[in-house]
C-alpha positions as CSV (number, residue, x, y, z in Angstrom):
1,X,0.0,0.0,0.0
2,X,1.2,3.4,-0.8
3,X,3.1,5.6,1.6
4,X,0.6,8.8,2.1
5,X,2.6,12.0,2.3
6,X,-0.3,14.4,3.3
7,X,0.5,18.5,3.0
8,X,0.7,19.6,6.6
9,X,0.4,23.0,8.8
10,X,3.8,23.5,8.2
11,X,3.1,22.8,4.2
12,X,0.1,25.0,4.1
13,X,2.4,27.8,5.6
14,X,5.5,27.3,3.4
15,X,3.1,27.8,0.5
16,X,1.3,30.8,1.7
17,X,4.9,32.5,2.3
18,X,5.9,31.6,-0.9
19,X,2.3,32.7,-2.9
20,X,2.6,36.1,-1.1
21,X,6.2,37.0,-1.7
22,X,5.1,36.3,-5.5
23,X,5.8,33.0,-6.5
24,X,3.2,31.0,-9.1
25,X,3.1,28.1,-10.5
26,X,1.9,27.7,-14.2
27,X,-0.3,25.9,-16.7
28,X,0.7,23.6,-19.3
29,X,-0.6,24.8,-22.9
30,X,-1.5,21.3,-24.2
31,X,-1.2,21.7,-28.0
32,X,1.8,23.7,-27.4
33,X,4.7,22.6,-24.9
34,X,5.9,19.8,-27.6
35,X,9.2,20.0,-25.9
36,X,7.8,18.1,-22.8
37,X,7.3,14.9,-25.0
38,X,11.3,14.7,-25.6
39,X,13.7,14.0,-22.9
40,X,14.5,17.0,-20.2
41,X,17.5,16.8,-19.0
42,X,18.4,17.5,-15.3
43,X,21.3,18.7,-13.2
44,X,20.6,15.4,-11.2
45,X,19.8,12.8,-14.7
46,X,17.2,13.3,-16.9
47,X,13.2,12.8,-17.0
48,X,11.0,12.1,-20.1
49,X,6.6,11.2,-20.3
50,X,6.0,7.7,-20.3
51,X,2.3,8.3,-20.9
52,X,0.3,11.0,-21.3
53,X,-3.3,11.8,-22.3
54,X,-5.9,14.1,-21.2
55,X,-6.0,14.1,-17.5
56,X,-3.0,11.1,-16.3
57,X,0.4,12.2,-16.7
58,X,3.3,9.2,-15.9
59,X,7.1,10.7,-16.3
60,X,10.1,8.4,-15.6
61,X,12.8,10.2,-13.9
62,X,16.7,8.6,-14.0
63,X,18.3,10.4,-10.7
64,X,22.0,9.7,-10.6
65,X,23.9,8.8,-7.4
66,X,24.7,11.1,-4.7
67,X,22.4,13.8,-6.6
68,X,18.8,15.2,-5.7
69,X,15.7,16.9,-6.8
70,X,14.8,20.0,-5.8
71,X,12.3,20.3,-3.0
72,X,9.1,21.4,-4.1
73,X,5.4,21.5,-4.3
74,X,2.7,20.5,-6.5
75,X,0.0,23.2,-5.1
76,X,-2.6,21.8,-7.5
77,X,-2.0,18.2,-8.6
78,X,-1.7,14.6,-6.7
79,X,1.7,12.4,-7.0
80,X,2.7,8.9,-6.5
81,X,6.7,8.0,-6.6
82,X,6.9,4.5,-8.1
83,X,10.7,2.8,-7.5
84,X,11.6,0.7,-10.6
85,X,15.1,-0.2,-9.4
86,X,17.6,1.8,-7.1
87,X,17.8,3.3,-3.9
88,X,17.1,6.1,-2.4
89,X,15.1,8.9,0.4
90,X,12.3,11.4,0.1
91,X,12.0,14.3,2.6
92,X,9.8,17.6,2.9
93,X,9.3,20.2,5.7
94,X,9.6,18.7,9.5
95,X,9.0,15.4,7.6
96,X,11.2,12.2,8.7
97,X,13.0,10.3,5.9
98,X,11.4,8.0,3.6
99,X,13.2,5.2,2.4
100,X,12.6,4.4,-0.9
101,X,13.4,1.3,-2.9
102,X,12.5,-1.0,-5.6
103,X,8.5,-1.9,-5.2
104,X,8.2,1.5,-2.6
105,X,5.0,3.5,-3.7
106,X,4.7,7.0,-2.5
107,X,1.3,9.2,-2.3
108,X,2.1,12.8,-2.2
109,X,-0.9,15.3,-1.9
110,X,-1.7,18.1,-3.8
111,X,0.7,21.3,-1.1
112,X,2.9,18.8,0.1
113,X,6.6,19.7,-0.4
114,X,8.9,16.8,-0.9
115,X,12.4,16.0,-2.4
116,X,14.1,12.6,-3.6
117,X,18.1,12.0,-3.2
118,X,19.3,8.7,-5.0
119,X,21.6,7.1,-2.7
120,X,22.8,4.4,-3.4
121,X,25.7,3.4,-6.2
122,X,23.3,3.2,-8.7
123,X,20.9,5.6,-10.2
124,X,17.4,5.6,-8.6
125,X,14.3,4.5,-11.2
126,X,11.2,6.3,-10.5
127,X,8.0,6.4,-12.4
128,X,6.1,10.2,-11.3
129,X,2.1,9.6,-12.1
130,X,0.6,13.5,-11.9
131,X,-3.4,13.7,-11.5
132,X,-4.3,16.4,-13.7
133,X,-2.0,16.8,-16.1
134,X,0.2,20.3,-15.6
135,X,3.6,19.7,-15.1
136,X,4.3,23.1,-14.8
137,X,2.6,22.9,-11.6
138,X,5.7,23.6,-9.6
139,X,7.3,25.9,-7.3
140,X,10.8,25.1,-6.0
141,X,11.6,25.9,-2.2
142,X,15.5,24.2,-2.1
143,X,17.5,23.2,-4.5
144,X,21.2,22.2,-4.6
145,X,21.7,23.3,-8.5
146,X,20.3,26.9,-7.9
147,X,17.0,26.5,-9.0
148,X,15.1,27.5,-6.2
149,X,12.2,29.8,-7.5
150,X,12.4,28.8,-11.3
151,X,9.9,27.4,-13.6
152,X,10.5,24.2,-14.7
153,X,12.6,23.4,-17.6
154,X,12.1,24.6,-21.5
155,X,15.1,22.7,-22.9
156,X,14.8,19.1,-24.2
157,X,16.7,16.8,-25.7
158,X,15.5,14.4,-29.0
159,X,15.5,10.7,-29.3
160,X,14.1,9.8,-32.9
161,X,14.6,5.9,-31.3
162,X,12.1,6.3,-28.5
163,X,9.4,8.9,-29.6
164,X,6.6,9.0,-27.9
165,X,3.4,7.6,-30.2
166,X,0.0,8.1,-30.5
167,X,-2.5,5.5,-29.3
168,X,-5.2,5.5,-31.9
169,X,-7.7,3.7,-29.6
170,X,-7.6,6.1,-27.0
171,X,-8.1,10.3,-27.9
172,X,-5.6,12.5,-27.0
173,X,-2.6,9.7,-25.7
174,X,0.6,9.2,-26.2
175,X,3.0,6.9,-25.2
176,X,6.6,5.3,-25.0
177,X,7.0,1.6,-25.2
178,X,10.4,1.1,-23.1
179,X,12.7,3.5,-21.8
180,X,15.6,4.5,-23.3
181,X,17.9,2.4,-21.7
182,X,15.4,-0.7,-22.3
183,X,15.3,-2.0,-18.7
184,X,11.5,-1.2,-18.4
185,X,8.8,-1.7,-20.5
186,X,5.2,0.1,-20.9
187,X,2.2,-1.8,-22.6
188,X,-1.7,-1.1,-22.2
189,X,-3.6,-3.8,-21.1
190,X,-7.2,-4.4,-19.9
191,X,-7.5,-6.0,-16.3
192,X,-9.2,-8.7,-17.7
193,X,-5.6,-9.6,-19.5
194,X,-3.8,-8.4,-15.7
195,X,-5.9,-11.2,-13.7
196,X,-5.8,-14.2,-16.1
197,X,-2.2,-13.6,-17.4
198,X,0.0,-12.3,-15.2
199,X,3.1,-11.9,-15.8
200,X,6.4,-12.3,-13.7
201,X,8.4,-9.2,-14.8
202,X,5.4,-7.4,-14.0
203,X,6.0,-4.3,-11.1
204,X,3.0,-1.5,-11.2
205,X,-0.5,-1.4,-13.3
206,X,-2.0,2.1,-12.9
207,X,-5.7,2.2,-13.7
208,X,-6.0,4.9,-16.3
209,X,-9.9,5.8,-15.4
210,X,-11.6,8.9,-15.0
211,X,-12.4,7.8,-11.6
212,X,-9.0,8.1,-9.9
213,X,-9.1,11.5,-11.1
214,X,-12.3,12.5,-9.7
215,X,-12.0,11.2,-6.3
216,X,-8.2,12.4,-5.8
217,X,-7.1,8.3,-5.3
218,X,-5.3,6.0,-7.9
219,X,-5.3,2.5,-6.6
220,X,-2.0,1.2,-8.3
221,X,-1.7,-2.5,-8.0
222,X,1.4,-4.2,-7.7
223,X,3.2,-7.6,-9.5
224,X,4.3,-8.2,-5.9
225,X,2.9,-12.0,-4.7
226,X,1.6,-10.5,-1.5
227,X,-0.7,-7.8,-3.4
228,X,-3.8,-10.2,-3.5
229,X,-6.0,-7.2,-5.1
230,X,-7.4,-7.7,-8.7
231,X,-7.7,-5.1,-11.4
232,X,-11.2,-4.4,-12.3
233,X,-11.8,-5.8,-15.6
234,X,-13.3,-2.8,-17.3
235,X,-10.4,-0.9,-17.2
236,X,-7.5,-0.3,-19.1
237,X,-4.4,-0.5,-16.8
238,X,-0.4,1.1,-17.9
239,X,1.3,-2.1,-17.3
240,X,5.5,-1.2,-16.2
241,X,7.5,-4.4,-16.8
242,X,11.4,-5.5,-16.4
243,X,12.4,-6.2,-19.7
244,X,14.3,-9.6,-19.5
């Protein structure tokens, strides 16, 4: 079950500060940021969309060892932190440590600031899902690359050999089918297909319904033995795989 990382007093205050002293966050022009389907590259690694259609918005982010991401807030969106593969912690304000490794799932609410350090020896894997789409819904408190207070990137980097595609059975999506590096894998699949053949390289499905959306709660189901919860059949789910 996920980890819930719920925006606090001392959230809620941060933000106000930070509203009033002028910061904003921004809106993503859909039919116009075509950068943000290419790869962005980071001070820490890089990023680049997995998935993306009208409302669900799933980024994999490569965070090299010993580095960070800023820490910041999504004022207006929900976030789970998927680990694919690595090691590593997530902190906010007057917020413990949490560990993060391969299987963790985080839920971080709309307000609540967080940051991820990779640290172990190799980089740390994440898969970002963002309910609504706007990834320029940021504001940046601390950041070791001094980026605190900037919007997020507007540089990108092309890879003819992964584009992102179209998916003509569903309006307005795109998608990648592995990441760059091939280790993962993405593929659509009903949950009819999840329950009946499941499949041993499997690590998240992520219900792509409007539902999640609406009631602020994305119940991602794990390839994990001990997850004993079955997809609902009349969904389709964003299967991530290990590719073998």
């Amino acid at each position: 079950m996920p980890i819930r990382v719920d925006a606090g007093r001392a959230d809620i205050a941060k933000l106000t500060g930070l509203l009033r002293d002028g910061a904003r966050p921004s809106n993503e022009q859909f039919d116009q940021d075509a950068h943000l389907d290419e790869v962005i590259p980071k001070p820490w690694g890089y990023e680049y969309r997995a998935y993306v259609d009208d409302f669900f918005d799933l980024w994999s982010l490569h965070i090299d060892g010993g580095h960070s991401t800023s820490v910041h807030v999504h004022p207006r969106k929900l976030t789970y932190l998927l680990c694919l593969g690595g090691q590593g912690v997530t902190t906010g304000i007057d917020r413990e440590e949490i560990r993060v490794r391969e299987g963790s799932i985080l839920r971080i609410a709309a307000g609540a600031f967080h940051g991820t350090r990779s640290t172990g020896d190799e980089p740390l894997e994440l898969i970002e899902v963002e309910v609504p789409r706007n990834k320029f819904d940021l504001i940046r408190l601390q950041d070791d690359y001094n980026r605190a207070g900037t919007a997020y990137e507007s540089t990108s980097l092309e890879e003819p050999q992964h584009r992102m595609r179209k998916v003509r059975s569903l309006p307005n999506t795109k998608m990648r089918s592995q990441t760059p590096d091939r280790r993962f894998r993405f593929d659509l699949r009903t949950g009819m297909d999840v329950f009946y053949r499941p499949q041993e390289t499997d690590l998240f499905h992520i219900p792509l319904h409007i539902s999640g959306v609406i009631r602020n709660d994305v119940e991602i189901l794990t390839g994990h033995p001990g997850d004993t919860r079955r997809p609902q059949t009349d969904k389709q789910y964003l299967c991530i795989s290990k590719n073998l």
